[in-house]
Backbone as a ProteinNet text record, in pm:
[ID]
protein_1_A
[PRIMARY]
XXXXXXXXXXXXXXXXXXXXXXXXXXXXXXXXXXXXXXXXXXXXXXXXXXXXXXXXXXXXXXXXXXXXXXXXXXXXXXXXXXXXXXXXXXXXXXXXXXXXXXXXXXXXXXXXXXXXXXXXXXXXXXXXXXXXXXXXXXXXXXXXXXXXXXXXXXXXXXXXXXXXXXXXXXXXXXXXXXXXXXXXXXXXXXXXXXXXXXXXXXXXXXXXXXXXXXXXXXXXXXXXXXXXXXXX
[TERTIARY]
-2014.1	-1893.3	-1907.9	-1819.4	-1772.2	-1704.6	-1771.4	-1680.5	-1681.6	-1551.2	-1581.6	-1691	-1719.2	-1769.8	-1932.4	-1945.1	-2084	-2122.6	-2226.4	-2275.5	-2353.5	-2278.1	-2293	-2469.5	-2555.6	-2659.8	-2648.9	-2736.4	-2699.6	-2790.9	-2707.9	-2770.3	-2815.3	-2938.8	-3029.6	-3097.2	-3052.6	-3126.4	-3247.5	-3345.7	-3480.5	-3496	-3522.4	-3606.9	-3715.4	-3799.6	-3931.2	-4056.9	-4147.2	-4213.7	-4376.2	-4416.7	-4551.3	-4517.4	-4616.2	-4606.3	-4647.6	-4732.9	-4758.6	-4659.6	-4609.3	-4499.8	-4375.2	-4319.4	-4269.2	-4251.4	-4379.2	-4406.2	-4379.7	-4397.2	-4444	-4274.2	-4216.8	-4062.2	-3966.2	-4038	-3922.3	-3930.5	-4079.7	-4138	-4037.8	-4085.5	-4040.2	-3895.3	-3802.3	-3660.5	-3615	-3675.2	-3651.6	-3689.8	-3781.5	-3812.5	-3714	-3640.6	-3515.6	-3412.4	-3417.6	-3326.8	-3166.8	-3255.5	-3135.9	-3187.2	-3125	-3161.4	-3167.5	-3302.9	-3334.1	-3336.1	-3272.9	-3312.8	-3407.3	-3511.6	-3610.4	-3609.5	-3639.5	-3626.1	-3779.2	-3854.6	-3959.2	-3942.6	-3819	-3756.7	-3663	-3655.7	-3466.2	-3423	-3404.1	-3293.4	-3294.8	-3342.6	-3317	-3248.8	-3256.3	-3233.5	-3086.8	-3078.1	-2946.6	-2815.5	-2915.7	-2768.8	-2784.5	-2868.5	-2862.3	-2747	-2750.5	-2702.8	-2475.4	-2496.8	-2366.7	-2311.9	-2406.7	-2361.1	-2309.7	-2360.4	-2369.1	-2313.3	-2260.9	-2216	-2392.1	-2374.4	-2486	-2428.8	-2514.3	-2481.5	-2546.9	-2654.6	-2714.3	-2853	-2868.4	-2980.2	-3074	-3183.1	-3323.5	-3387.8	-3355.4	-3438.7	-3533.5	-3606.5	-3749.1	-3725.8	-3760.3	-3761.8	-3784.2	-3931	-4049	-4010.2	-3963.5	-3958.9	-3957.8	-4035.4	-4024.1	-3880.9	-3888.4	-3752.8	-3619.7	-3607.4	-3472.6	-3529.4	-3534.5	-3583.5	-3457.4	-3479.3	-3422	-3265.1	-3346.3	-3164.2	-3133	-3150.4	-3024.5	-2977.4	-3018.2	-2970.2	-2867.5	-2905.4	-2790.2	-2702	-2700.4	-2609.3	-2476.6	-2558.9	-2495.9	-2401.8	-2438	-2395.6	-2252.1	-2280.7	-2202.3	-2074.9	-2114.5	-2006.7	-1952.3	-1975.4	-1865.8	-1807.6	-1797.3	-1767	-1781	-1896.5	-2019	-2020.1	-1923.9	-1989.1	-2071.5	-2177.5	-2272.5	-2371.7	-2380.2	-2512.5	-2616.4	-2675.6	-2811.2	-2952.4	-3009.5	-3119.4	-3224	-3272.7	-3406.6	-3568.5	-3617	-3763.7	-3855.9	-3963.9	-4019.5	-4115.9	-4267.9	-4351	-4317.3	-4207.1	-4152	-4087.9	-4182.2	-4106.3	-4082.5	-4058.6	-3986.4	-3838	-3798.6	-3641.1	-3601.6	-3598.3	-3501	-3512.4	-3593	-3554.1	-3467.9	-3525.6	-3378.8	-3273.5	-3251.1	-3131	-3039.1	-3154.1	-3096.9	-3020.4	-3150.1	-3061.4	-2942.2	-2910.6	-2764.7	-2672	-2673.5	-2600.2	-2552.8	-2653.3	-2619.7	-2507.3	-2488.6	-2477.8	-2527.5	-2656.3	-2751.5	-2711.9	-2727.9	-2672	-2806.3	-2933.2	-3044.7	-3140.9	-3278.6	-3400.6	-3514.7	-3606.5	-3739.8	-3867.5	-3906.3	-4036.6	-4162.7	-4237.8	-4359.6	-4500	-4560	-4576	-4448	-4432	-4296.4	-4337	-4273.6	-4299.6	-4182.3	-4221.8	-4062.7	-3992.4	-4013.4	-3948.7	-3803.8	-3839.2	-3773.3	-3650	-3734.2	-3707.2	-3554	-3592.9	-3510.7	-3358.6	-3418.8	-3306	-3179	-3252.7	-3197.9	-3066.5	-3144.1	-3031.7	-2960.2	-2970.9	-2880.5	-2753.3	-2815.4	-2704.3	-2597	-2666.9	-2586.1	-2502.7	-2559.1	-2426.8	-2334.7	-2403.1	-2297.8	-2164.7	-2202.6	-2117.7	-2025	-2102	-1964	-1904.9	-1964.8	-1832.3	-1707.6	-1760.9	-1595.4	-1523.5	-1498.6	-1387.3	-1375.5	-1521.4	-1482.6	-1497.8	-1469.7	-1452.1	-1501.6	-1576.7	-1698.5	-1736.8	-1697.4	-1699.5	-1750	-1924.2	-1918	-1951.7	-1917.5	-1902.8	-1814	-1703.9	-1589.7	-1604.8	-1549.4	-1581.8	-1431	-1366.7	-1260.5	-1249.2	-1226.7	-1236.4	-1126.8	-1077.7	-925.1	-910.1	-982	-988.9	-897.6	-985.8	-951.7	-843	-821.2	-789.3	-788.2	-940.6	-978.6	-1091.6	-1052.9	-1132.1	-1250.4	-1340.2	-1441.8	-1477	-1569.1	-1588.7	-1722.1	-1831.1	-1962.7	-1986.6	-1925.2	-1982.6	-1873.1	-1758.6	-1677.2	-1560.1	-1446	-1312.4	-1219.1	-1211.1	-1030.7	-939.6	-795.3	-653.8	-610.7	-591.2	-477.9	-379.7	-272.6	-156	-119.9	-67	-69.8	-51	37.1	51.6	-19.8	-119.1	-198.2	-369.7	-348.4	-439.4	-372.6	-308.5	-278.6	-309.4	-252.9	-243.1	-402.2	-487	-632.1	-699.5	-680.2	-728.1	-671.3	-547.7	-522.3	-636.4	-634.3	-710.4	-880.2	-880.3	-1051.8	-1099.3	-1014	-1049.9	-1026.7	-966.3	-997.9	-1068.2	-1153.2	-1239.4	-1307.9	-1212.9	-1212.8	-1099.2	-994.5	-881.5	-826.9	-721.4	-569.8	-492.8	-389.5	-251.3	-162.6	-90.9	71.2	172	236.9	301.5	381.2	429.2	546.8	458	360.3	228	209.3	167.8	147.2	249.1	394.6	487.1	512.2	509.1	480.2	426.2	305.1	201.5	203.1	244.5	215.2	298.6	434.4	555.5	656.1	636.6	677.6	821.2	845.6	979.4	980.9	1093.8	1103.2	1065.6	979	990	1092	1138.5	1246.2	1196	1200.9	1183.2	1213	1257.4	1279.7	1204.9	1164.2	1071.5	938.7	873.3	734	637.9	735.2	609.7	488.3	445.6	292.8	224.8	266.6	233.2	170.5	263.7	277.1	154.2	188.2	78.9	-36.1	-76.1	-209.3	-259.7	-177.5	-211.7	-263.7	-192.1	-216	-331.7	-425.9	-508.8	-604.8	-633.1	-700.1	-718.4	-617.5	-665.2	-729.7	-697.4	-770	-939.1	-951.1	-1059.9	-1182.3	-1130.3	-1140.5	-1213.4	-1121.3	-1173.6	-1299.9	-1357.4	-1492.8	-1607.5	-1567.3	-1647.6	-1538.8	-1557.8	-1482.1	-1522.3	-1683.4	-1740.4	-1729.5	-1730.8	-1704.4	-1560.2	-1572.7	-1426.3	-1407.1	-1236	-1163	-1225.4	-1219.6	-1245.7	-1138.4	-1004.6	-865.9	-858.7	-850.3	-852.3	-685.4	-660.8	-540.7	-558	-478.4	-511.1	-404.3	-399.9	-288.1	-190.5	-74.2	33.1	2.1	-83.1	-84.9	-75.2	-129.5	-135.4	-249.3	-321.3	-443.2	-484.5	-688.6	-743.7	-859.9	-910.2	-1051.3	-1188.3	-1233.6	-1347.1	-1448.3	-1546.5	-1647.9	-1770.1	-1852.7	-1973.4	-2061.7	-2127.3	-2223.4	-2338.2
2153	2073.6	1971.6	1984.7	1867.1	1777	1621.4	1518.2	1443.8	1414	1330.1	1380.1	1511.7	1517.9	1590.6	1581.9	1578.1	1625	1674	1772.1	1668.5	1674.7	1599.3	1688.6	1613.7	1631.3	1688.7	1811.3	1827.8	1777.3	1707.5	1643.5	1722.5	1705.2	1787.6	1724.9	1745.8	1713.5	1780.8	1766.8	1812.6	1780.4	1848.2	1801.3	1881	1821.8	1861.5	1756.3	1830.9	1703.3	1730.3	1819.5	1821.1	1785.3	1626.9	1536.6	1605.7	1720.9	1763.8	1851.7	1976	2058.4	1964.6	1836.5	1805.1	1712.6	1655.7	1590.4	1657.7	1812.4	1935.2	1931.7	1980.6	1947.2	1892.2	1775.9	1626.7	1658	1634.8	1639.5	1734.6	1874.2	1972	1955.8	1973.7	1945.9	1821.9	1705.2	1581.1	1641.9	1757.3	1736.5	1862	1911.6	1995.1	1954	1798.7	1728.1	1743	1723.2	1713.6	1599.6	1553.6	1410.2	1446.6	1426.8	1463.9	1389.3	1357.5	1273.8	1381.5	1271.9	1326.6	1267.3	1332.1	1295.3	1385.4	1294.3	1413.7	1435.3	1393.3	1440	1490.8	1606.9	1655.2	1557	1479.9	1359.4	1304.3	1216.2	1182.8	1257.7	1361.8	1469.1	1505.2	1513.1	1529.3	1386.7	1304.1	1216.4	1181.9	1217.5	1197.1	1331.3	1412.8	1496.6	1527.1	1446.7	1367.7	1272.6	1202.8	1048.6	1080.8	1179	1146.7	1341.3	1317.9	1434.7	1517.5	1638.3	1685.5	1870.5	1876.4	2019.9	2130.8	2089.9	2189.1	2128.9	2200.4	2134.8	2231.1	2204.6	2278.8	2200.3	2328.1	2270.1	2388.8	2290.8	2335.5	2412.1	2456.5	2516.2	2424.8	2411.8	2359.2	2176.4	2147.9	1980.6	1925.7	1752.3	1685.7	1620.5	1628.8	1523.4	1654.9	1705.1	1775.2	1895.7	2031.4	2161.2	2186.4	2256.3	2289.8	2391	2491.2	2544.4	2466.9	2364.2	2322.8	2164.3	2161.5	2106.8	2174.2	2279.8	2343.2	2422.4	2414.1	2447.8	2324.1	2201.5	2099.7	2084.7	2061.9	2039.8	2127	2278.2	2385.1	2314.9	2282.5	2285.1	2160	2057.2	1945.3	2033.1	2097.9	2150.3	2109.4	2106.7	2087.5	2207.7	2223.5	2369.2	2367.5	2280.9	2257.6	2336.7	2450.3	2543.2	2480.6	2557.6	2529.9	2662.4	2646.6	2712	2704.3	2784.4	2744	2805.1	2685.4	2724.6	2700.3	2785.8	2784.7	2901.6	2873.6	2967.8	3087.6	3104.1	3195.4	3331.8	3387.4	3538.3	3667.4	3618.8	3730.9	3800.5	3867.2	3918.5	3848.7	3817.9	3742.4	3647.6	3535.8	3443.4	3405.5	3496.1	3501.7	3568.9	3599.5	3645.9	3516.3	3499.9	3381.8	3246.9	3244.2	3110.8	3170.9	3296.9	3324.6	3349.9	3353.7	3361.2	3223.8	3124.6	2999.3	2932.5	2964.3	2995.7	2946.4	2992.6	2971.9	3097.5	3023.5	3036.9	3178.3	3083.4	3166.8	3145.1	3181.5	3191.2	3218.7	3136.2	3133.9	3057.5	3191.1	3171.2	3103.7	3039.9	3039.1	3067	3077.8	2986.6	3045.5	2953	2976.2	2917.6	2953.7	2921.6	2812.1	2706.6	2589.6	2644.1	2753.1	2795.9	2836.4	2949.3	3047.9	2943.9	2834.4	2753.8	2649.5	2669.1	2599.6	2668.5	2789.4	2882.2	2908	2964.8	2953.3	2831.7	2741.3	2590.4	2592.4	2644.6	2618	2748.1	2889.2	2937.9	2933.8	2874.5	2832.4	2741.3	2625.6	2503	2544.2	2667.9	2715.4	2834.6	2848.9	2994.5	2864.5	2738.5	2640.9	2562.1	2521.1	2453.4	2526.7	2662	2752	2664.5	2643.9	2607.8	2452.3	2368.3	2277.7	2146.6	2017.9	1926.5	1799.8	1733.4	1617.2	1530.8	1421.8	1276.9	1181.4	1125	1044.3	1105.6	961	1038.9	1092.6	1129.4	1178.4	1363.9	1439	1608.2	1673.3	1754.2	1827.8	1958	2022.2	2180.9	2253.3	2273.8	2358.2	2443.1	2510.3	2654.4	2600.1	2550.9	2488.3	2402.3	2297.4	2168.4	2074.5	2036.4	1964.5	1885.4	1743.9	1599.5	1502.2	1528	1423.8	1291.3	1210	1074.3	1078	1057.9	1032.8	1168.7	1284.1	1398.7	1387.4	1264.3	1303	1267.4	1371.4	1437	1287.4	1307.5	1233.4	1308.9	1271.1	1288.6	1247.7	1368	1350.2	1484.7	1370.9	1477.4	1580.1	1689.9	1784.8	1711.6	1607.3	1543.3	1457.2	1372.6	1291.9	1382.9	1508.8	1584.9	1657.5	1644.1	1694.6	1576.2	1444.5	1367.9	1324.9	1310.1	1277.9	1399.9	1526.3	1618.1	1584.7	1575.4	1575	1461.7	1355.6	1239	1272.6	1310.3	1345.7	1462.7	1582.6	1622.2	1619.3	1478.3	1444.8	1259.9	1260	1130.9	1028.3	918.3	858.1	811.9	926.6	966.9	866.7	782.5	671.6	797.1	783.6	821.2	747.4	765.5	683.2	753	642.7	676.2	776.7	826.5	930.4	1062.5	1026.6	1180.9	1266	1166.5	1191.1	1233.3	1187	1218.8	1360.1	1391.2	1522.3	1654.2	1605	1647.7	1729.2	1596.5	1632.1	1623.4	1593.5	1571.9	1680	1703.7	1832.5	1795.8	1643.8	1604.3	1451.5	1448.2	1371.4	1244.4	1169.6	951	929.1	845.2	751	602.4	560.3	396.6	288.6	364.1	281.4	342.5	413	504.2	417	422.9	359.4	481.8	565.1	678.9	701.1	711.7	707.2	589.6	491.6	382.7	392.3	453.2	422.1	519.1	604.5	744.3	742.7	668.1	636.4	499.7	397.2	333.2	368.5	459.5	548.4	585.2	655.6	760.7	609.5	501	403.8	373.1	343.8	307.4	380.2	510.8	606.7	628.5	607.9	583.6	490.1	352.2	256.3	250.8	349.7	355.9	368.4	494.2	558.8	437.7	424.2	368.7	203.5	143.7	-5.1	-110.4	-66	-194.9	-183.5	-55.2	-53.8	-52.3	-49.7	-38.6	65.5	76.7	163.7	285	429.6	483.6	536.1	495.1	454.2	346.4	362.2	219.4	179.6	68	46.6	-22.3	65	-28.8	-52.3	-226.3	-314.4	-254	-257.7	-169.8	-44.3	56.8	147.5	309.8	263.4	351.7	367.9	473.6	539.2	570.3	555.1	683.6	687.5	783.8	777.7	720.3	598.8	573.2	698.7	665	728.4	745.2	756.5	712.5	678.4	517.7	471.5	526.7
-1052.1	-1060.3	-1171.3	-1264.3	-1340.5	-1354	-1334.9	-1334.2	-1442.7	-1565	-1628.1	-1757.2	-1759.7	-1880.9	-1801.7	-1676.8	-1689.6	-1579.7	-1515.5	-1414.3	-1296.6	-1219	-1074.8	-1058.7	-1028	-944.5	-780.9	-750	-624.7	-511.9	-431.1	-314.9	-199.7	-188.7	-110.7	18.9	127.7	240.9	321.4	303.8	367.9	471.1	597.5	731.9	741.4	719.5	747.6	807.8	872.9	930.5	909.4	826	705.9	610.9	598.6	479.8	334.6	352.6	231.5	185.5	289.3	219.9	165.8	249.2	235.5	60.9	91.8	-78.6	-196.5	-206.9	-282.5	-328.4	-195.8	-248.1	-289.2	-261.6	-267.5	-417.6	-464.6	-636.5	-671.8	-641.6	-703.9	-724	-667.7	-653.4	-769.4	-734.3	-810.9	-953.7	-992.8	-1135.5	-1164.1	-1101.9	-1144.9	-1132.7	-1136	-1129.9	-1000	-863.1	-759.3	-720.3	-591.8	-549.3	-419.9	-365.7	-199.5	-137.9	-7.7	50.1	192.6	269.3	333.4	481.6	609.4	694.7	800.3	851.4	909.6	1062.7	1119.7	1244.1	1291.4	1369.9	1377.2	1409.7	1482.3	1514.6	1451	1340.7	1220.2	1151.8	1125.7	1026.7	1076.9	1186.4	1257.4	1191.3	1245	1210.9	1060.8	1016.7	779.4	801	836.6	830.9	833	937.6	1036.5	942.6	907.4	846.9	656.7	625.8	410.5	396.3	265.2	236.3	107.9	173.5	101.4	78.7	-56.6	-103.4	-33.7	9.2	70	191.7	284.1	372.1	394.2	384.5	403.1	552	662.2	753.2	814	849.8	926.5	1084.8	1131.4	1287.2	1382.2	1338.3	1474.2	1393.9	1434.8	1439	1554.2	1559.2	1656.5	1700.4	1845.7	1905.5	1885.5	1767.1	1752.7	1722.6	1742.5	1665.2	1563.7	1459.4	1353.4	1334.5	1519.3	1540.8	1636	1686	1733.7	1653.6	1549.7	1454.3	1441.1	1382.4	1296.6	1376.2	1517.5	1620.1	1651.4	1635.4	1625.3	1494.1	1357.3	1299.2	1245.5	1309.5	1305.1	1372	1524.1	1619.9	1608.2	1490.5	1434.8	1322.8	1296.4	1197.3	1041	1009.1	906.5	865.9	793	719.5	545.6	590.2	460.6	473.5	332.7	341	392.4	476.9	533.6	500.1	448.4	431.3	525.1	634.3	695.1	680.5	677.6	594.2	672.7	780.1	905.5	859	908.6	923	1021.2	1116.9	1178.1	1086.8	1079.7	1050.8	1118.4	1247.6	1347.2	1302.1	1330.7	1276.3	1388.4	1488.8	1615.1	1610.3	1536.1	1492.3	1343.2	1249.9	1169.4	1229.3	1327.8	1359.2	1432.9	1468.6	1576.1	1453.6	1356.7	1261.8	1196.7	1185.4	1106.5	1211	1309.2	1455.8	1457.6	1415.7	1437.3	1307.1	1234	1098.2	950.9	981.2	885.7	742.4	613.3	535	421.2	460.5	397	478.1	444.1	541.1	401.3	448.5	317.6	440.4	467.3	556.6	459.2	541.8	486	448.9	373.2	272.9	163	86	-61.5	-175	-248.9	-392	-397.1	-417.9	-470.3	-549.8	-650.6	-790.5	-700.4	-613.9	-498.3	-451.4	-395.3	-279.4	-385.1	-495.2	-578.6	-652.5	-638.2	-707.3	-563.6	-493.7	-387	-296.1	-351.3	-331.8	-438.5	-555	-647.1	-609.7	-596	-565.4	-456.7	-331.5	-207	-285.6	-340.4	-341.1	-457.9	-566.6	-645.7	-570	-487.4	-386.6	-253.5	-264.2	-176.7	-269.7	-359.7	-436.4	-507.3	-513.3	-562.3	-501.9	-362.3	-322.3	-316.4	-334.3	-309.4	-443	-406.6	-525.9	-473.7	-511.8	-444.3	-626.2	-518	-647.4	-576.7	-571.4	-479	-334.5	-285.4	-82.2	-42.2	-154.2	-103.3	-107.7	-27.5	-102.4	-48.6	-92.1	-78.6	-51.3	40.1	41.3	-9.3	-70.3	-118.6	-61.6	23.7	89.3	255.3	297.7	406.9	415	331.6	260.9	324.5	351.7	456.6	368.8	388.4	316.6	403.9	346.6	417.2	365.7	376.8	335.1	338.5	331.7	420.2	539.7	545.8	611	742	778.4	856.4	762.4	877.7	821.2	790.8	729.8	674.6	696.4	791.1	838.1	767.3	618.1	498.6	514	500	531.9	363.2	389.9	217.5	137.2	86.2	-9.7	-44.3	70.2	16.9	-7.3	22.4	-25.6	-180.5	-209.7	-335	-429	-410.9	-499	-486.9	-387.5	-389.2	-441.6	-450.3	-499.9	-699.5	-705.7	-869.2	-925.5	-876.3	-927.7	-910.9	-847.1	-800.4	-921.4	-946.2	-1067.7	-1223.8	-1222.6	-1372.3	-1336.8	-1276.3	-1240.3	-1351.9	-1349.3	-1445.5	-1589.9	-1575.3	-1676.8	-1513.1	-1643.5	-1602.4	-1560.1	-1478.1	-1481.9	-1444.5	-1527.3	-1448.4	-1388.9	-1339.5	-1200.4	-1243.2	-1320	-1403.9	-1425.2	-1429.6	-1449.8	-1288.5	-1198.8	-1067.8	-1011.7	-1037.8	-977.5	-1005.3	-1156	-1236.7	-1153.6	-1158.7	-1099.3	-953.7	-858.9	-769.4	-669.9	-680.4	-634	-700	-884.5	-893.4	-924.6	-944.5	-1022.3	-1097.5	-1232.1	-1297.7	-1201	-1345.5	-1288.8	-1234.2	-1130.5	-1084.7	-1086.1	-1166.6	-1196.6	-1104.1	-988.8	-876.7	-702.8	-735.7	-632.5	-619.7	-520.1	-497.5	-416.8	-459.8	-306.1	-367.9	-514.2	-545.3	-496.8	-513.3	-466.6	-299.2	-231.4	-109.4	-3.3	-107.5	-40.3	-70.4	-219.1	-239.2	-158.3	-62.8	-3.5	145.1	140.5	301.2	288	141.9	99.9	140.2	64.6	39.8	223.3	305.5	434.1	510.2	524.6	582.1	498.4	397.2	314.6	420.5	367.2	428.7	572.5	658.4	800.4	829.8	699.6	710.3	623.9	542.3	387.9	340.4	439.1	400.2	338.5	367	273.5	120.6	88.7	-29.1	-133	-267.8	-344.2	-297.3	-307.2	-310.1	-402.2	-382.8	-511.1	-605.3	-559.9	-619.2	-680.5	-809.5	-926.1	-942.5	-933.3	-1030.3	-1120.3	-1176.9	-1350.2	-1444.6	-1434.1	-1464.1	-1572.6	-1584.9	-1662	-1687.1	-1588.7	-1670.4	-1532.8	-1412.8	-1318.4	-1228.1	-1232.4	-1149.8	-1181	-1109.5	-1198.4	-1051.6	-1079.8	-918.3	-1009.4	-950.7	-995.7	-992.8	-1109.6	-1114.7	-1071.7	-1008.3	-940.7	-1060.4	-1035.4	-1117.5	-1103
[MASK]
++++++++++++++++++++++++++++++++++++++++++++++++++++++++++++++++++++++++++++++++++++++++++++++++++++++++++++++++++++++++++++++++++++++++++++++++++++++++++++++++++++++++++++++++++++++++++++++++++++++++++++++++++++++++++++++++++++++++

C-alpha cells in the first residue's frame, strides 16, 4: 500500500514465548524492514492483538496462560480477520488441520529459516490488502466495507465510508469542499450546503470514541478544505 508517495511498513505481531526464536525474528523481520511488535504470552498476545491494527500475526501453539489456537479461535470469533500464520514445533496433519479449521491463514513448523518465515508474511499481507486501505490505526476493507480504528470496528454509515475511504487514499493531498462533493456525493458545489462538513464531523466523533486522545486524522485546513493526516 501506498500512502503519499511511499510504502507503509508492515506491522507484524509475534507471540512467542522462546526468548531466542523469538529475538532471531524480531532482528530478522526489523532488518527487512517491518515493525514487530512482541509479546511472550497468549493473553498478552491476545489482547495486542484486540487492541492495534496489524498486517499479519505469527503465532506460536504451545504458549503460556493462552495457547495459540484458541487465540486465534478468539480473535476469529470478533471478527479479526487479520492473516495469521502459525509457527509451532507441531507437525501432525490434525493439528494443521485443526489451525485452518480455526482460520489459520499459513503454517511454518519448526525449526525455519526466517528467509521462509519472511516471504511468507509478505505474501499474506500482500493477498489482504487487495482489498484493503490502512493509514495509521485506521484500516478499511472495501470488500466488506467495514472500518476499524486500533483493531475494533467503526459504525460508518456508506457515505461516511466513501468520503473516509476518498481521503485516506490520497493521504496528505488538501481537498475542497467542491472536490469531495465531486467525488463522493457525485454532484456539482452548492455554496450553501454544509453536508461535507457535517459527515466528516460524524467520521471525526465516531473516530474519537476509539482513539480520543489523539488528533483527529481529518485535517482542516484554513480556506482551503481536507486532507487525512499522514502518519509521522
Amino acid at each position: 500500500m501506498f500512502v503519499n508517495g511511499g510504502l507503509l511498513p508492515l506491522r507484524i505481531l509475534l507471540v512467542e514465548d522462546e526468548p531466542k526464536i523469538a529475538s532471531l525474528v524480531c532482528s530478522a523481520l526489523s532488518a527487512r524492514e517491518m515493525e514487530v511488535a512482541h509479546e511472550s504470552d497468549g493473553r498478552a498476545g491476545l489482547e495486542r492483538a484486540q487492541a492495534e491494527h496489524f498486517d499479519a500475526i505469527v503465532l506460536d501453539i504451545m504458549l503460556p496462560r493462552l495457547d495459540g489456537l484458541e487465540i486465534l479461535r478468539r480473535i476469529r470469533a470478533s471478527g479479526n480477520r487479520t492473516p495469521v500464520l502459525l509457527l509451532t514445533a507441531r507437525g501432525e496433519l490434525r493439528d494443521r488441520l485443526h489451525g485452518f479449521e480455526l482460520g489459520a491463514d499459513d503454517y511454518l513448523p519448526k525449526p525455519f529459516y526466517v528467509e521462509e518465515l519472511a516471504v511468507r508474511l509478505r505474501a499474506l499481507a500482500r493477498r489482504d490488502r487487495g482489498n484493503a486501505l490502512a493509514v495509521g490505526d485506521l484500516c478499511l476493507d472495501r470488500l466488506t466495507r467495514r472500518a476499524s480504528c486500533q483493531g475494533r470496528d467503526i459504525d460508518l454509515t456508506a457515505r461516511e465510508f466513501s468520503l473516509l475511504e476518498f481521503l485516506m487514499r490520497s493521504a496528505g493531498e488538501t481537498f475542497t469542499r467542491a472536490q469531495i462533493l465531486e467525488h463522493v456525493w457525485g454532484y456539482d458545489f452548492d455554496p450553501t450546503t454544509n453536508v461535507v462538513d457535517v459527515c466528516i464531523r460524524r467520521i471525526r466523533t465516531k473516530i474519537a470514541e476509539i482513539d480520543g486522545d489523539l488528533p483527529s486524522p481529518i485535517e482542516s485546513v484554513r480556506g482551503s478544505g481536507y486532507r487525512f493526516r499522514t502518519p509521522e
